[in-house]
DRENMI-513746 format. One record per residue: residue in three letters; residue number from 0; x, y, z of N, C-alpha, C in turn. Coordinates in steps of 0.05 Angstrom, whole numbers, plus 5000, padded with zeros to 4 digits. Each point is the difference from the previous one (the first is absolute). Layout:
N
{residu:ALA num:NUM n.px:X n.py:Y n.pz:Z ca.px:X ca.py:Y ca.pz:Z c.px:X c.py:Y c.pz:Z} $
...
END
This chain:
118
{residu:UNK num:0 n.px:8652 n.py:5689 n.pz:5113 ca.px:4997 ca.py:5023 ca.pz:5017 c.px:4971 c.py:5001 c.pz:5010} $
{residu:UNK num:1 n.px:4982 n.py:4993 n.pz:4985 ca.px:4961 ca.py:5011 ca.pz:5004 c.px:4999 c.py:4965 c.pz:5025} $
{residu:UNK num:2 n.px:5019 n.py:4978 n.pz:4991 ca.px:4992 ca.py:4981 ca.pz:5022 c.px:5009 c.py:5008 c.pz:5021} $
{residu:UNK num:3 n.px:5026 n.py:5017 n.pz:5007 ca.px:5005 ca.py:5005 ca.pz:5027 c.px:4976 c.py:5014 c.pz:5011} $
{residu:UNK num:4 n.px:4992 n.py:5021 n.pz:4987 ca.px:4980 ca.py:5021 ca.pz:5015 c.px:4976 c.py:4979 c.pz:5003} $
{residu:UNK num:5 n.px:4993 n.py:4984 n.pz:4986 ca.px:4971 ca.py:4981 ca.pz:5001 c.px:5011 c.py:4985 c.pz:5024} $
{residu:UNK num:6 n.px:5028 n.py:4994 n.pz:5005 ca.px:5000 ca.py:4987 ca.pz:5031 c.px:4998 c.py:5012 c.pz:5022} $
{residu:UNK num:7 n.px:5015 n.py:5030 n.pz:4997 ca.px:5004 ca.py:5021 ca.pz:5023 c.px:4966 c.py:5002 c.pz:5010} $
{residu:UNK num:8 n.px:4981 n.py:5014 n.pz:4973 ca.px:4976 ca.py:4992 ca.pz:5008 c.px:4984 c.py:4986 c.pz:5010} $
{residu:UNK num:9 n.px:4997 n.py:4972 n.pz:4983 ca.px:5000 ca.py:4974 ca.pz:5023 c.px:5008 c.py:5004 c.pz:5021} $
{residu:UNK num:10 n.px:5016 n.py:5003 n.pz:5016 ca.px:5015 ca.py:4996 ca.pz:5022 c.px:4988 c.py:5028 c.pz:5022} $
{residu:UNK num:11 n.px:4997 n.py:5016 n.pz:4985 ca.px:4977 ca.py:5018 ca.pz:5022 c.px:4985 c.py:4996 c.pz:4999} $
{residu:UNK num:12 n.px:4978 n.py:4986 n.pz:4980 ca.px:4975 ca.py:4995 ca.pz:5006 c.px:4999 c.py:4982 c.pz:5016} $
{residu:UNK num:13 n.px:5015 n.py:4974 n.pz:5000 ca.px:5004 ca.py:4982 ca.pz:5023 c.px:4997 c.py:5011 c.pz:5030} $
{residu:UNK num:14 n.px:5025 n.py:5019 n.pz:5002 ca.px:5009 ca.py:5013 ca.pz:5026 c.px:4980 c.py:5014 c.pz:5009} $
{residu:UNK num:15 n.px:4981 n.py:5014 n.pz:4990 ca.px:4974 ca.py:5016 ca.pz:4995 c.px:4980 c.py:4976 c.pz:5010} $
{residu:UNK num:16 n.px:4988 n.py:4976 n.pz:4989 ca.px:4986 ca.py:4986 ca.pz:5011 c.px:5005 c.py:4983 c.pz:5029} $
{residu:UNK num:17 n.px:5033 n.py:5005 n.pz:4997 ca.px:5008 ca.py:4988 ca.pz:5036 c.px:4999 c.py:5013 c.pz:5014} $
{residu:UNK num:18 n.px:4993 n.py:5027 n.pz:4995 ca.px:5000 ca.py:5024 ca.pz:5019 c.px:4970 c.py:4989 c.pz:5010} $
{residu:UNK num:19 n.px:4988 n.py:5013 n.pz:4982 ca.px:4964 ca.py:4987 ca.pz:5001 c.px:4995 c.py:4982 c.pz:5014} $
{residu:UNK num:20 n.px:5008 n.py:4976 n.pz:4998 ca.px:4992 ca.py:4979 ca.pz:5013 c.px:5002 c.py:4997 c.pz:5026} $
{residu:UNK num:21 n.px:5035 n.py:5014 n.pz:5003 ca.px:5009 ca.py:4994 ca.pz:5031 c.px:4983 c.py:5028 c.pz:5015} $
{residu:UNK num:22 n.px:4988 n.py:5019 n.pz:4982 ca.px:4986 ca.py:5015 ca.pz:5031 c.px:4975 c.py:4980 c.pz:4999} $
{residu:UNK num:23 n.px:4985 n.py:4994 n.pz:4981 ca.px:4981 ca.py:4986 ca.pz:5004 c.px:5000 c.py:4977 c.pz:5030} $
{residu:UNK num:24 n.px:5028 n.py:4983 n.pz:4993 ca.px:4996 ca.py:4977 ca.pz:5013 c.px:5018 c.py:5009 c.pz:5026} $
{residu:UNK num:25 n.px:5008 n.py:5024 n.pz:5009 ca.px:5005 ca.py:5019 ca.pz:5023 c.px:4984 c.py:5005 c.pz:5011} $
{residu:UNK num:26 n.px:4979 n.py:5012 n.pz:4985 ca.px:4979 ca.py:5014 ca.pz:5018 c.px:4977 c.py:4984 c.pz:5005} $
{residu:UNK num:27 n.px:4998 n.py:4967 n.pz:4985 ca.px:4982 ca.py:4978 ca.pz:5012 c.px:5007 c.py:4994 c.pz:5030} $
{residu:UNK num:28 n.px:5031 n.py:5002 n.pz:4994 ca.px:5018 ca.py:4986 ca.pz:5027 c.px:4992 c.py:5021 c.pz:5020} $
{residu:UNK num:29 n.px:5011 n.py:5018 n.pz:4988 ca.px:4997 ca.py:5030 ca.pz:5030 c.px:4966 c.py:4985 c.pz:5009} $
{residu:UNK num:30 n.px:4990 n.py:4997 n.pz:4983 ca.px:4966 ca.py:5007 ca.pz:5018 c.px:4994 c.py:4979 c.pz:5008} $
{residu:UNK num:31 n.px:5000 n.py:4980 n.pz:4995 ca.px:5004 ca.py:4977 ca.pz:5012 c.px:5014 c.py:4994 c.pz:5034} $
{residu:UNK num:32 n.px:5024 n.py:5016 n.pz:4989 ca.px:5017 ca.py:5005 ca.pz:5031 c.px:4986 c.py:5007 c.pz:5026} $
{residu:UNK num:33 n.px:4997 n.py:5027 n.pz:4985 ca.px:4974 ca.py:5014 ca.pz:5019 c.px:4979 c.py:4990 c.pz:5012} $
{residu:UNK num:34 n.px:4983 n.py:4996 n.pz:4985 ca.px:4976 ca.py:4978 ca.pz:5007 c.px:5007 c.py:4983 c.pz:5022} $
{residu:UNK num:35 n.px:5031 n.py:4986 n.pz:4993 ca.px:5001 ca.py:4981 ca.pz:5025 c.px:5015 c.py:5008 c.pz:5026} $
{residu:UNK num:36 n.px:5014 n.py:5024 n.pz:5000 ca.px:5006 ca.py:5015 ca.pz:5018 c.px:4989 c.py:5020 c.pz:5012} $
{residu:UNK num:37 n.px:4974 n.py:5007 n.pz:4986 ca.px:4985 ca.py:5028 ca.pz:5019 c.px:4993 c.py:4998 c.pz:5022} $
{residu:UNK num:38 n.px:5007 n.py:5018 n.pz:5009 ca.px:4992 ca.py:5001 ca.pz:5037 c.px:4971 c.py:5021 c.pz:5000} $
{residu:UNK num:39 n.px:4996 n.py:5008 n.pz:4977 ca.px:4974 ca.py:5012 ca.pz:5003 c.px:4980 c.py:4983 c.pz:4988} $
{residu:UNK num:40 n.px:4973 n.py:5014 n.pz:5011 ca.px:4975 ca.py:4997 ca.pz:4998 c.px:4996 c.py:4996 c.pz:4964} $
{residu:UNK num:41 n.px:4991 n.py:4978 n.pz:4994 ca.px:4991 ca.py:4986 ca.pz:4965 c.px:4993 c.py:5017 c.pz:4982} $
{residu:UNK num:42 n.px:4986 n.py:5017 n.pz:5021 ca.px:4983 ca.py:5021 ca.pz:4983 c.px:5027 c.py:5024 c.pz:4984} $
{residu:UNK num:43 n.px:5013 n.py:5009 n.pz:5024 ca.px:5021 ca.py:5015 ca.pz:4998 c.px:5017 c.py:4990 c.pz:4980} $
{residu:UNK num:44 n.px:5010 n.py:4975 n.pz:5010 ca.px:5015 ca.py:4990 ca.pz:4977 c.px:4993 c.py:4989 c.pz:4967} $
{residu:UNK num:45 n.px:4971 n.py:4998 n.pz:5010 ca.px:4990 ca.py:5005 ca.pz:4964 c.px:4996 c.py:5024 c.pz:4983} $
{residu:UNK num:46 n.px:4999 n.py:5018 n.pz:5019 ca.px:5014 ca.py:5030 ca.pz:4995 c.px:5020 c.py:4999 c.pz:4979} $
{residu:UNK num:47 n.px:5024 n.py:4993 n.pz:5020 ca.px:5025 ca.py:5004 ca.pz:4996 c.px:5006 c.py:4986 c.pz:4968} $
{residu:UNK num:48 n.px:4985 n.py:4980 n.pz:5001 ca.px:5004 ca.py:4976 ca.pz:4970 c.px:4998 c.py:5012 c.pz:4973} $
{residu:UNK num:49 n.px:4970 n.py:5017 n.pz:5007 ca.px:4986 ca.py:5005 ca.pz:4985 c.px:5025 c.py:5028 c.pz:4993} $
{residu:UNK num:50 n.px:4998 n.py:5017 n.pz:5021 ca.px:5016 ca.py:5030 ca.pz:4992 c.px:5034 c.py:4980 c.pz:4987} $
{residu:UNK num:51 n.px:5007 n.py:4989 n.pz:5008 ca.px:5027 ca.py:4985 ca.pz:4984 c.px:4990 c.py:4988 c.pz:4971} $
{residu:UNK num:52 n.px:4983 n.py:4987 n.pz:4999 ca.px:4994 ca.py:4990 ca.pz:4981 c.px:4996 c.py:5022 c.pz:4972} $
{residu:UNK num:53 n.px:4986 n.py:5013 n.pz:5005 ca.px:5004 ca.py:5022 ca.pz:4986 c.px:5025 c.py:5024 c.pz:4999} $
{residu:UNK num:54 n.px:5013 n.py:4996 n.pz:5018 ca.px:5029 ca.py:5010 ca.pz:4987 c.px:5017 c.py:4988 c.pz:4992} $
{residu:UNK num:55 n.px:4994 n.py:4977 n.pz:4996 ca.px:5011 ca.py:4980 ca.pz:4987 c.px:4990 c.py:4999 c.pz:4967} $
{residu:UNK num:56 n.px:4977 n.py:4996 n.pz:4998 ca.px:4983 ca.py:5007 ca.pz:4969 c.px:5011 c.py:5026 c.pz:4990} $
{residu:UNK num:57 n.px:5008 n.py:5023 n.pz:5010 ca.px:5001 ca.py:5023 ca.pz:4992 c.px:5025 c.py:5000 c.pz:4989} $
{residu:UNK num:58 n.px:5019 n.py:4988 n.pz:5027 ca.px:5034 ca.py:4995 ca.pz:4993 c.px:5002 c.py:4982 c.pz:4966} $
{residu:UNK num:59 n.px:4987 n.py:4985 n.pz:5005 ca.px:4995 ca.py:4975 ca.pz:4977 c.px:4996 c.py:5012 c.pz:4964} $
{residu:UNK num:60 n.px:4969 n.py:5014 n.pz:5018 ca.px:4995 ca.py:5014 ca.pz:4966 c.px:5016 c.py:5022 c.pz:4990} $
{residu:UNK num:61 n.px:5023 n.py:5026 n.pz:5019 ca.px:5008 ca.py:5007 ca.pz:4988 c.px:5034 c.py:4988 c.pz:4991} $
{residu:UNK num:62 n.px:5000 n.py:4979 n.pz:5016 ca.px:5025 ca.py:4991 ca.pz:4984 c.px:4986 c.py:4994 c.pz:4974} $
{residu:UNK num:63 n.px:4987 n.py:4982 n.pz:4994 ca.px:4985 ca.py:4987 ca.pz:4976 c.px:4999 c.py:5020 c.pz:4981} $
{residu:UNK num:64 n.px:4987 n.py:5024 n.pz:5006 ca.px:5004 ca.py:5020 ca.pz:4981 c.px:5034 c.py:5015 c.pz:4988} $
{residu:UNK num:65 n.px:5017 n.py:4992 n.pz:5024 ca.px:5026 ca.py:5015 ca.pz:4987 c.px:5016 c.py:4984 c.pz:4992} $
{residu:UNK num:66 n.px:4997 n.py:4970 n.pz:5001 ca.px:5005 ca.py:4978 ca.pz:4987 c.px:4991 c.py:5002 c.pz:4975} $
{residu:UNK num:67 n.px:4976 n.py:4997 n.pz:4990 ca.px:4983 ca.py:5000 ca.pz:4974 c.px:5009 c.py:5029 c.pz:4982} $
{residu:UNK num:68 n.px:4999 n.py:5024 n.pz:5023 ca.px:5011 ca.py:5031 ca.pz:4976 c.px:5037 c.py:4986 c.pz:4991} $
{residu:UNK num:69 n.px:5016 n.py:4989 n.pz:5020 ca.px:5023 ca.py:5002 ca.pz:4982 c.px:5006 c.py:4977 c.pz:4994} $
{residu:UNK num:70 n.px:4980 n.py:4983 n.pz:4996 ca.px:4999 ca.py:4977 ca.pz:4978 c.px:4988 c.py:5016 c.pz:4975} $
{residu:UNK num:71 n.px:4981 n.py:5019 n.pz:4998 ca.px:4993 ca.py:5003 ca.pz:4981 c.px:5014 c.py:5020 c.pz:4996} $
{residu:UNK num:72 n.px:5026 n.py:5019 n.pz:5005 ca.px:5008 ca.py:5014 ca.pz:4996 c.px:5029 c.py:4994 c.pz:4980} $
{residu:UNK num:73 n.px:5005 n.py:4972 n.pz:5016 ca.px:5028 ca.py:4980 ca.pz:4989 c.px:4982 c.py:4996 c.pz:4976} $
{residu:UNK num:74 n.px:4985 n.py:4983 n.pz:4996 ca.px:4986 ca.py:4990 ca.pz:4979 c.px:4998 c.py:5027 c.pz:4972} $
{residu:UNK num:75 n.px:4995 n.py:5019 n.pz:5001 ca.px:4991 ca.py:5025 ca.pz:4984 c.px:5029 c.py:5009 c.pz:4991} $
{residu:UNK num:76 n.px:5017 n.py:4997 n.pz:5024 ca.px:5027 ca.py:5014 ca.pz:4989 c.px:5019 c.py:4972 c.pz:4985} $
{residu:UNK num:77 n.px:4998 n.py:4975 n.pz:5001 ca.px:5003 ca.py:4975 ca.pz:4989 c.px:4988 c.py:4999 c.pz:4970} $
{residu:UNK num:78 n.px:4967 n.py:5010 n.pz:5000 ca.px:4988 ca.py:5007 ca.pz:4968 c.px:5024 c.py:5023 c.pz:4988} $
{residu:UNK num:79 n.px:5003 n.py:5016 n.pz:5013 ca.px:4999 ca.py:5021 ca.pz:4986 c.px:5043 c.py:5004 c.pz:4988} $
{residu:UNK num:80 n.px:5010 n.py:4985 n.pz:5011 ca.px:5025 ca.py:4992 ca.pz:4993 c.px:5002 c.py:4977 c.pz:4985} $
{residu:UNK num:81 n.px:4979 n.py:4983 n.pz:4997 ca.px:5000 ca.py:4977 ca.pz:4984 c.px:4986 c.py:5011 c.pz:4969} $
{residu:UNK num:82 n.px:4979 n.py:5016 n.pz:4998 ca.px:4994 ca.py:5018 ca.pz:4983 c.px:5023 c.py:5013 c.pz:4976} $
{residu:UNK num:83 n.px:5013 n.py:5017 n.pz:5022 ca.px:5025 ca.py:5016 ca.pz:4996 c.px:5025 c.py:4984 c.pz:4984} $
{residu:UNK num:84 n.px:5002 n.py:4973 n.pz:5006 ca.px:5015 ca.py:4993 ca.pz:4987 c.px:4984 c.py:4975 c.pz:4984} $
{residu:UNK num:85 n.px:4990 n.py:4996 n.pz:4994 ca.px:4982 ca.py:4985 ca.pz:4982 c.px:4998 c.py:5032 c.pz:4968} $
{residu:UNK num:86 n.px:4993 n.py:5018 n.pz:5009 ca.px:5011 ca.py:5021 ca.pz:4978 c.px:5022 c.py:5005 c.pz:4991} $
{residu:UNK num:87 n.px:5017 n.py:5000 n.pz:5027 ca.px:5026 ca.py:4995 ca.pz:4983 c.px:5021 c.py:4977 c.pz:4984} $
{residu:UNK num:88 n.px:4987 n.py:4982 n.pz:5008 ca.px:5011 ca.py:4968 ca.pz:4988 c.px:4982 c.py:5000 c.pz:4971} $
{residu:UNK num:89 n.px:4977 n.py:5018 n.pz:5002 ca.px:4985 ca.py:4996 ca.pz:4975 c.px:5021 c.py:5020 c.pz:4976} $
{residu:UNK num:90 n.px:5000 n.py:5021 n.pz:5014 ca.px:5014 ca.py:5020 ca.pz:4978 c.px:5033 c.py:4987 c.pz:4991} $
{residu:UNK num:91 n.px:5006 n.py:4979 n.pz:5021 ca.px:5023 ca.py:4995 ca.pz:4991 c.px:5006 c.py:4977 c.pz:4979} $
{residu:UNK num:92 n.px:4971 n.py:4986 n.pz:5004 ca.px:4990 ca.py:4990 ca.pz:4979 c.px:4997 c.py:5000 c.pz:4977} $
{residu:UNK num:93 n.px:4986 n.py:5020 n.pz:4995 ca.px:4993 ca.py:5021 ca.pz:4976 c.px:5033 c.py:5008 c.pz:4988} $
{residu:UNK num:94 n.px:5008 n.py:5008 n.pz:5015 ca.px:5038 ca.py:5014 ca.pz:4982 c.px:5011 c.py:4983 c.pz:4994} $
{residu:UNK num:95 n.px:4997 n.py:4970 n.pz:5010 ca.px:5013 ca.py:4978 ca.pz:4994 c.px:4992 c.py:4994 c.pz:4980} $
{residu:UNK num:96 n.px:4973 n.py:4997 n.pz:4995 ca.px:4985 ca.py:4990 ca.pz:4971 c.px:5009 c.py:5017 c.pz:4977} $
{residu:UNK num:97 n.px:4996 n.py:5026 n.pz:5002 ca.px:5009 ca.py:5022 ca.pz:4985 c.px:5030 c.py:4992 c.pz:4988} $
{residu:UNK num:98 n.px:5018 n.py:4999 n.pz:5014 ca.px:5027 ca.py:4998 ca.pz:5007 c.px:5005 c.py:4977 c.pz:4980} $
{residu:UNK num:99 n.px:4981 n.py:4974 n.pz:5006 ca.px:5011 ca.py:4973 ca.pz:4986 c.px:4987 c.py:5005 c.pz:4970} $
{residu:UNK num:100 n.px:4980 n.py:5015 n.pz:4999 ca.px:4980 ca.py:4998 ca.pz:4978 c.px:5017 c.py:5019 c.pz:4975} $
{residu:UNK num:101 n.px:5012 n.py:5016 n.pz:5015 ca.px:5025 ca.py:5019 ca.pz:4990 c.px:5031 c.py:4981 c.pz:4973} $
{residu:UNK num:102 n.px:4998 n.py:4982 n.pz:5025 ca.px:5019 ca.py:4987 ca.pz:4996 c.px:4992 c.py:4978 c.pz:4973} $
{residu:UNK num:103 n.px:4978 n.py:4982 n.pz:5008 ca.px:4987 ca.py:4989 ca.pz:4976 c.px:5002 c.py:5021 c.pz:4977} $
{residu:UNK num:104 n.px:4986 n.py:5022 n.pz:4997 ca.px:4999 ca.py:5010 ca.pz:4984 c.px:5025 c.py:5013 c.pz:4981} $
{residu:UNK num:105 n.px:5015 n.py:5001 n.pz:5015 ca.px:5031 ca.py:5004 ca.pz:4986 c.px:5006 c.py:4973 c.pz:4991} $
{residu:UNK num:106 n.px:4996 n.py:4975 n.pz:5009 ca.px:5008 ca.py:4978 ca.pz:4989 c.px:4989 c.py:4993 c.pz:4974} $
{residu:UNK num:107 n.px:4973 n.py:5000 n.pz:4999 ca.px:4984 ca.py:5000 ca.pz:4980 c.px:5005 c.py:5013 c.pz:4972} $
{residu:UNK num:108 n.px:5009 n.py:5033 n.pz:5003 ca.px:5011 ca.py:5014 ca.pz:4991 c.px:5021 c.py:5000 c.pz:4985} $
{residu:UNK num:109 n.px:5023 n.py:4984 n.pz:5018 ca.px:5030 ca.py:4990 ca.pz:4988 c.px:4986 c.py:4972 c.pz:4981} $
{residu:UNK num:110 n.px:4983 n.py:4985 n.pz:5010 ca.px:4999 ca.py:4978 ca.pz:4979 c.px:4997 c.py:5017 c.pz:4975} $
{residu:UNK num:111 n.px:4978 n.py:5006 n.pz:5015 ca.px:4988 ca.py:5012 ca.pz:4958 c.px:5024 c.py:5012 c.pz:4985} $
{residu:UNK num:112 n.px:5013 n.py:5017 n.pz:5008 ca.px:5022 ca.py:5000 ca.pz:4991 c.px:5021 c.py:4982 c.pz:4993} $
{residu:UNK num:113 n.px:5001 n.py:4984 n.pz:5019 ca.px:5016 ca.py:4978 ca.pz:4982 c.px:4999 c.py:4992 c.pz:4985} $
{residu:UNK num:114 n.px:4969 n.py:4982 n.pz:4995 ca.px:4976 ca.py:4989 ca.pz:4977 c.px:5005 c.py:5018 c.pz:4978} $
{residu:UNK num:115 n.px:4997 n.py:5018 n.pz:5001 ca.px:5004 ca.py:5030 ca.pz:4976 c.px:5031 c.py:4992 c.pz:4985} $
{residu:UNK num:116 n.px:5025 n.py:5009 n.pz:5015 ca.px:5022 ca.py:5003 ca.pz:5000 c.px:5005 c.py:4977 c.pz:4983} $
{residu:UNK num:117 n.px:4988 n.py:4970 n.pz:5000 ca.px:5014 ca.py:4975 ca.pz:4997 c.px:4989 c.py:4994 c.pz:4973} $
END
């Protein structure tokens, strides 16, 4: 069950970095484009680069940031159910030992008694 979710995860962080990349290598292309298509004046159009370029960084860093909060959000709630049952596999542990140690001890019990009896 914890490998499916470790894949589901995987698999958005992937989808998460292809997001990333393809505006990255979108918005090389877009400006690039431009550059070779402007009908305006260099100056103007280094304007334009510069004001894109930076809405591009902005677009960028806050994906990066809402990428990274629910990676670390998956991650915390991943601890905190692996926690959860790591206590409970322990306690079930514990009743089992109890349970067998129980059992030895009635065995042990009937010998001596036998030993006695014979």
């Amino acid at each position: 069950m914890n490998h499916d979710y470790e894949e589901k995860l995987d698999h958005r962080n992937n989808t998460a970095l292809g997001v990333l990349v393809g505006l990255l290598v979108g918005g090389l292309a877009g400006a690039a484009t431009m550059l070779l298509f402007a009908p305006q004046s260099g100056k103007k159009t280094r304007k334009q680069i510069e004001d894109k370029s930076i809405e591009l960084r902005d677009m960028t860093t806050d994906l990066v940031e809402d990428t990274l909060s629910q990676v670390r959000s998956k991650a915390n709630k991943f601890m905190v159910t692996g926690r959860k049952n790591f206590k409970e596999f322990k306690h079930q542990g514990q009743e089992l030992a109890l349970e067998q140690l129980d059992h030895v001890s009635a065995a042990v019990k009937a010998g001596k008694n036998a030993v006695q009896n014979s």
